[in-house]
C-alpha beads as a LAMMPS data file, in Angstrom:
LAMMPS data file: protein, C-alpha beads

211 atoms
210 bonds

1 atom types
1 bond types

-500.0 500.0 xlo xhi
-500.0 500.0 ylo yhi
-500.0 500.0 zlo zhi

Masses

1 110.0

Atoms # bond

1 1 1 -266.069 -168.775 271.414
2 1 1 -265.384 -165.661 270.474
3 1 1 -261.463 -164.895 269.051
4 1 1 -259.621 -161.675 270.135
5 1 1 -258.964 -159.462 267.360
6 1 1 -254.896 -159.602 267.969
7 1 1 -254.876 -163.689 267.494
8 1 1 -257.053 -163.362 264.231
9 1 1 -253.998 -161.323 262.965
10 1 1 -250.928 -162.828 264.303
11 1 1 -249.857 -165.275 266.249
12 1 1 -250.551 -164.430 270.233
13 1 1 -247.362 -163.202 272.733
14 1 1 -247.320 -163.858 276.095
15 1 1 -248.288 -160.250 276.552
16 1 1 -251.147 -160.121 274.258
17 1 1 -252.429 -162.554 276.386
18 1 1 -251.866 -160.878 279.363
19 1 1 -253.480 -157.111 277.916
20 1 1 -256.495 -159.026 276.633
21 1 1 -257.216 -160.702 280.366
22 1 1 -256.705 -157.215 282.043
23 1 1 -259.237 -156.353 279.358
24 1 1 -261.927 -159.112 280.136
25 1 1 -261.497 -158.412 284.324
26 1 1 -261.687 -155.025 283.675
27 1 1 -264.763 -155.609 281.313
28 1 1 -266.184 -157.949 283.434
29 1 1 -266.583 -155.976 285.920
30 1 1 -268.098 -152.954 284.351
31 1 1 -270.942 -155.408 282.518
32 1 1 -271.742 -156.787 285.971
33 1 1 -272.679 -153.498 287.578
34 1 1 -274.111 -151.539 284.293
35 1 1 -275.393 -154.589 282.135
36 1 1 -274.189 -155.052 278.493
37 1 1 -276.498 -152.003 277.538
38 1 1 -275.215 -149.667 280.033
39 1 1 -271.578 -150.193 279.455
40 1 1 -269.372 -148.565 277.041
41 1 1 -265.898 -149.316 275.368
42 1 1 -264.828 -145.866 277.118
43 1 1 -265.772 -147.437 280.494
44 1 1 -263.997 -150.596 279.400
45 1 1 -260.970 -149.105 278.484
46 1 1 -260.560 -146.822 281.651
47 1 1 -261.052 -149.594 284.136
48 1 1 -258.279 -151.661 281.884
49 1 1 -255.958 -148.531 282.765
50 1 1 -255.813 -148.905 278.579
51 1 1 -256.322 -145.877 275.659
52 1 1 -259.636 -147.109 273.719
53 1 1 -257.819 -147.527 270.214
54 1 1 -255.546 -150.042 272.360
55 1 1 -258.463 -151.877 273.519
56 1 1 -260.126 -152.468 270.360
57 1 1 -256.891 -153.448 268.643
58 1 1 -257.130 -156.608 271.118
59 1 1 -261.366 -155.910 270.403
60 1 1 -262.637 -155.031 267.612
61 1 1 -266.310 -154.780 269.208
62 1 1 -267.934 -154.356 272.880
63 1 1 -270.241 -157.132 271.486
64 1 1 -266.703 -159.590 271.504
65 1 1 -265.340 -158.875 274.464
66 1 1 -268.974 -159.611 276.071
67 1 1 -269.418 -163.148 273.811
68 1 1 -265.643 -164.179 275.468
69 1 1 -266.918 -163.511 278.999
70 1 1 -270.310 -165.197 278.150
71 1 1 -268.694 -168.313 277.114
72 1 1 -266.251 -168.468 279.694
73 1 1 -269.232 -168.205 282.379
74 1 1 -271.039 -170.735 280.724
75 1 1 -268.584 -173.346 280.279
76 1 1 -267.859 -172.635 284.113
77 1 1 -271.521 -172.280 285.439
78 1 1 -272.178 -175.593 283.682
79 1 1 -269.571 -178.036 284.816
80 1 1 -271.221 -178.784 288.346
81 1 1 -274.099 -179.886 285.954
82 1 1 -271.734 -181.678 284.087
83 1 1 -270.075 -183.934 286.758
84 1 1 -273.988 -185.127 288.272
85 1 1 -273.333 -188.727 287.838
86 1 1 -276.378 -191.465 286.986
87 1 1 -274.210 -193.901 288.832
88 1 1 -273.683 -192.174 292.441
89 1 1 -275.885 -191.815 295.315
90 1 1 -278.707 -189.042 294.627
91 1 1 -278.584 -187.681 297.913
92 1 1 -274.532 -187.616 297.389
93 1 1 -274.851 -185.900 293.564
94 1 1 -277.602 -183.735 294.348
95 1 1 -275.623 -182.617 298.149
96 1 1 -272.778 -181.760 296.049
97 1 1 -273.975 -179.932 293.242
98 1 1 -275.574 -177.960 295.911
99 1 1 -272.167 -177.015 297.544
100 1 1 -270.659 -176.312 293.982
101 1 1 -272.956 -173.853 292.749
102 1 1 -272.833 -172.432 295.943
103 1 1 -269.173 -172.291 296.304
104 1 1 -269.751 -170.687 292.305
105 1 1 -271.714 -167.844 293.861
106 1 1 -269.286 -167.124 296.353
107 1 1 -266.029 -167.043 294.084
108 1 1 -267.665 -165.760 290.964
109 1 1 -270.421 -163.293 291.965
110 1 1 -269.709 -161.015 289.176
111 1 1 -269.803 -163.581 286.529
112 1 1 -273.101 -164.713 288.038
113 1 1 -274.453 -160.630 287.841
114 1 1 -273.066 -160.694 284.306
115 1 1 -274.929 -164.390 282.859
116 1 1 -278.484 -163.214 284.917
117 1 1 -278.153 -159.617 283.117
118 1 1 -277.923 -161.457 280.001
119 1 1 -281.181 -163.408 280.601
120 1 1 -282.800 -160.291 282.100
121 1 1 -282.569 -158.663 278.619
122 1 1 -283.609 -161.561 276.696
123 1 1 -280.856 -163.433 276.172
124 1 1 -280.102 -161.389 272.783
125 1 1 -276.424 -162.983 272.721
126 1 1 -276.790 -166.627 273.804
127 1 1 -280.425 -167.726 273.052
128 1 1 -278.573 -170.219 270.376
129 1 1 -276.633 -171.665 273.249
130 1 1 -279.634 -171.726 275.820
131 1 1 -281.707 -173.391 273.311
132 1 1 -279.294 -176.157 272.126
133 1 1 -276.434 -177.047 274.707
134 1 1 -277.673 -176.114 277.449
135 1 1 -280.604 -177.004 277.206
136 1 1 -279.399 -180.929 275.848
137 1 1 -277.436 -180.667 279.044
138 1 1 -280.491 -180.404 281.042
139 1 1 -282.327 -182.789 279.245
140 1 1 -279.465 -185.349 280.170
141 1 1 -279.781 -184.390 283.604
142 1 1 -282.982 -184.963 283.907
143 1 1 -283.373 -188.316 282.423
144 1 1 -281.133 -188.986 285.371
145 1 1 -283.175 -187.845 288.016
146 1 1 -286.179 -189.710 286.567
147 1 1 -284.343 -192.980 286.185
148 1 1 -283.233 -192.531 290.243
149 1 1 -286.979 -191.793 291.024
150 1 1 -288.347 -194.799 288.702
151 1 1 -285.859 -196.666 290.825
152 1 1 -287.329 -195.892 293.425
153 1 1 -284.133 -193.702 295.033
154 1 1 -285.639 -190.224 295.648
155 1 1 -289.765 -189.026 295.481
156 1 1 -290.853 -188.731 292.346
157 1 1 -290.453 -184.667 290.983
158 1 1 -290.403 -183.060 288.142
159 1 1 -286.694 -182.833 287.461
160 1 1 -286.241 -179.762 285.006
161 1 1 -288.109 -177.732 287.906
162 1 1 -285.650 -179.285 290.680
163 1 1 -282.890 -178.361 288.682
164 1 1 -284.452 -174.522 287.889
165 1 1 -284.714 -174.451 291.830
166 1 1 -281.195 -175.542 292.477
167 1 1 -280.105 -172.854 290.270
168 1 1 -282.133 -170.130 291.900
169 1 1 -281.475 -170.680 295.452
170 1 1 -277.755 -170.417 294.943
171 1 1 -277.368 -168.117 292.631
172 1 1 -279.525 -165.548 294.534
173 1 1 -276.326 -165.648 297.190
174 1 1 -274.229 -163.799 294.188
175 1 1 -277.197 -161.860 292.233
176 1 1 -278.528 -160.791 295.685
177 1 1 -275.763 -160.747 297.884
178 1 1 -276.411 -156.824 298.762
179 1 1 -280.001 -157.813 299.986
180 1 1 -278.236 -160.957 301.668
181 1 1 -275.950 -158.913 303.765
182 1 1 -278.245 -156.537 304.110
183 1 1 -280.674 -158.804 305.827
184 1 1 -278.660 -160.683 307.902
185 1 1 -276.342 -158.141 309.359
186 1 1 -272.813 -157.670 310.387
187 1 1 -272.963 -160.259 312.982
188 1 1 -273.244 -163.309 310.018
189 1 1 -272.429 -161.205 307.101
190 1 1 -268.618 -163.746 307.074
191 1 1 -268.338 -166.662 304.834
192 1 1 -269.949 -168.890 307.556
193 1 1 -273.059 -167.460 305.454
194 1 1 -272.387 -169.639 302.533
195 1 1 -271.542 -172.783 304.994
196 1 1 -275.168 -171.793 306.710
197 1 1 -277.228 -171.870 303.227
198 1 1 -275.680 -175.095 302.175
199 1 1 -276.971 -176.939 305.206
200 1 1 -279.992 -174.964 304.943
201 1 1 -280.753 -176.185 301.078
202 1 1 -279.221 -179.491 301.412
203 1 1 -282.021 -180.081 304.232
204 1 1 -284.653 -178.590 301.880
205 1 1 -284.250 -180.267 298.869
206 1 1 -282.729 -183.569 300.353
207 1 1 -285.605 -184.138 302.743
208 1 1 -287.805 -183.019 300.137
209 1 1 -286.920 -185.966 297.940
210 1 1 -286.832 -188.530 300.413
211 1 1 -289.141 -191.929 299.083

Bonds

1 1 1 2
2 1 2 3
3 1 3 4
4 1 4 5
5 1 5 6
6 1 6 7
7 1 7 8
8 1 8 9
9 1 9 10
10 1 10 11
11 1 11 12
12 1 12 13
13 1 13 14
14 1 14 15
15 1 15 16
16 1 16 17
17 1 17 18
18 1 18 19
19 1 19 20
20 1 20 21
21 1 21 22
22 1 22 23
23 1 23 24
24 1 24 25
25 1 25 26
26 1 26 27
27 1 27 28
28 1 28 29
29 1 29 30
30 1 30 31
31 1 31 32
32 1 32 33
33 1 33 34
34 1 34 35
35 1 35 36
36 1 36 37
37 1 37 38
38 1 38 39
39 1 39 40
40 1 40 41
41 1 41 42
42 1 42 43
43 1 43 44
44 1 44 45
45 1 45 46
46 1 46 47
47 1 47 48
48 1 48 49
49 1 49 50
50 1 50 51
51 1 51 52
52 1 52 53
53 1 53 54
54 1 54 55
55 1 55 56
56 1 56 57
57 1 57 58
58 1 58 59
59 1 59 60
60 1 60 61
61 1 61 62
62 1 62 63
63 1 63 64
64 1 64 65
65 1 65 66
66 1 66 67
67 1 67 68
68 1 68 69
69 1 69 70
70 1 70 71
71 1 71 72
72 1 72 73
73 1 73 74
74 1 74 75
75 1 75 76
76 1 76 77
77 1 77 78
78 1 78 79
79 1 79 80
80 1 80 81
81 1 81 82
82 1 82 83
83 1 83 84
84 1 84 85
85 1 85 86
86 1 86 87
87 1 87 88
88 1 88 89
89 1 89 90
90 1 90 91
91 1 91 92
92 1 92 93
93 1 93 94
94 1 94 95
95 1 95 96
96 1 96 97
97 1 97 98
98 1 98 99
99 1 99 100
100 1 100 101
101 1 101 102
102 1 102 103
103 1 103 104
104 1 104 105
105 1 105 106
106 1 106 107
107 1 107 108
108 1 108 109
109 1 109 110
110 1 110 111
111 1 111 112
112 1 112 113
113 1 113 114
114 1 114 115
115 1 115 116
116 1 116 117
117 1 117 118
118 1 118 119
119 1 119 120
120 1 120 121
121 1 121 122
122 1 122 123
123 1 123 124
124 1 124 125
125 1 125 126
126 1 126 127
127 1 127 128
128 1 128 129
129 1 129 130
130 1 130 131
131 1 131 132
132 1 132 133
133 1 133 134
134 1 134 135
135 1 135 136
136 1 136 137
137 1 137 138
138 1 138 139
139 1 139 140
140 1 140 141
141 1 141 142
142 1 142 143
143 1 143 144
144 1 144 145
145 1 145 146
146 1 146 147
147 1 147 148
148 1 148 149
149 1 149 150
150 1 150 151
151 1 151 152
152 1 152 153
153 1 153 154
154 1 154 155
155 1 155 156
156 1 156 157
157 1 157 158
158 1 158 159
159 1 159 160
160 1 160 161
161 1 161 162
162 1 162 163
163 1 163 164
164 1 164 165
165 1 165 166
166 1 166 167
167 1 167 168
168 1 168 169
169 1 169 170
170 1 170 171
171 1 171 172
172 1 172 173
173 1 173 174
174 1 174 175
175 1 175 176
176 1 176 177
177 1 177 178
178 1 178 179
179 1 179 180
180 1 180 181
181 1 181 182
182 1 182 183
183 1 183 184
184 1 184 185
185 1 185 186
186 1 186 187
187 1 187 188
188 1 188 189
189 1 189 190
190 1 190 191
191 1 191 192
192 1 192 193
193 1 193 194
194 1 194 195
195 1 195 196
196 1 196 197
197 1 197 198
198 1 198 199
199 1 199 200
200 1 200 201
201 1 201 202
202 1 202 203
203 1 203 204
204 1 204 205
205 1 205 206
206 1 206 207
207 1 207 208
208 1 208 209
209 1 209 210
210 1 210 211
């Protein structure tokens, strides 16, 4: 993970702390509109209500403030993964992954914008990470789909392609969710929305893997 400038130096006050989150909301929510190549320290430091030599005493580098938010979305966006246990009910594990990512794409929509810019470039800054713990993760995951269908639990699938689908069905709630509204109006534009496309998906992958 990438460490702030101001704790390389000294050690962190409550303060610094607090400065370098305004600077990572603010930040995050200037790379989830313009991308990491359309945003600027300038814009940074004007959303953080900050003076740019400020900012880049707490950030040396647009690059590092980027890398912290990256991580942090990573080691968030992954723990629903995480928790899929080879020991529960598939239809339970898969059901609530499901609901988890989608609850992700409802609370964290910009951190979603900001992770599928990232891959929409290239992945320039994570490809290391996508390529080794991620991707293990995955490969874990899958070996436990594949044991469930050997067993003889859900239809035989191929699992990375499950997971892949997962991933873009909820996601596109957050990386979409002008088109979303867009489409379905003011009259279910609410949260029930979210609630809607859970039961939705559950029924379409769920049914999908029935033996």
């Amino acid at each position: 993970m990438a460490i702030p400038r101001a704790a390389k130096t000294q050690r962190r006050t409550r303060i610094q702390e607090e400065k370098e989150e305004v600077i990572l909301e603010a930040a995050l929510e200037v790379f989830s509109v313009s991308g990491f190549r359309g945003t600027t320290i300038d814009q940074i430091a004007e959303a953080a209500g900050m003076s740019k030599p400020n900012l880049l005493y707490y950030f040396r580098t647009k690059e590092a403030i980027h890398r912290q938010l990256i991580d942090r979305v990573l080691s968030t966006w992954l723990e629903p993964l995480r928790a899929f246990d080879a020991t529960g009910n598939p239809a339970s594990e898969i059901r609530s992954y499901i609901r988890r990512k989608l609850e992700m794409a409802r609370d964290f929509p910009r951190e979603s914008r900001l992770f599928a810019n990232e891959i929409l470039q290239g992945a320039p800054h994570i490809e290391d990470e996508l390529k080794g713990p991620l991707k293990d993760l995955v490969d874990e995951k899958a070996d436990v789909i594949r044991a469930w269908s050997k067993a003889g639990k859900i239809r035989t699938c191929d699992p990375y392609h499950l997971i892949f689908s997962i991933w873009s069905t909820t996601q596109h709630y957050a990386d979409f969710d002008v088109q979303v509204r867009a489409v379905l109006g003011h009259d279910q534009d609410g949260e029930g929305r979210f609630e809607d496309a859970a039961r939705f998906l559950e029924g379409l992958f769920l049914e999908g893997l029935k033996v």
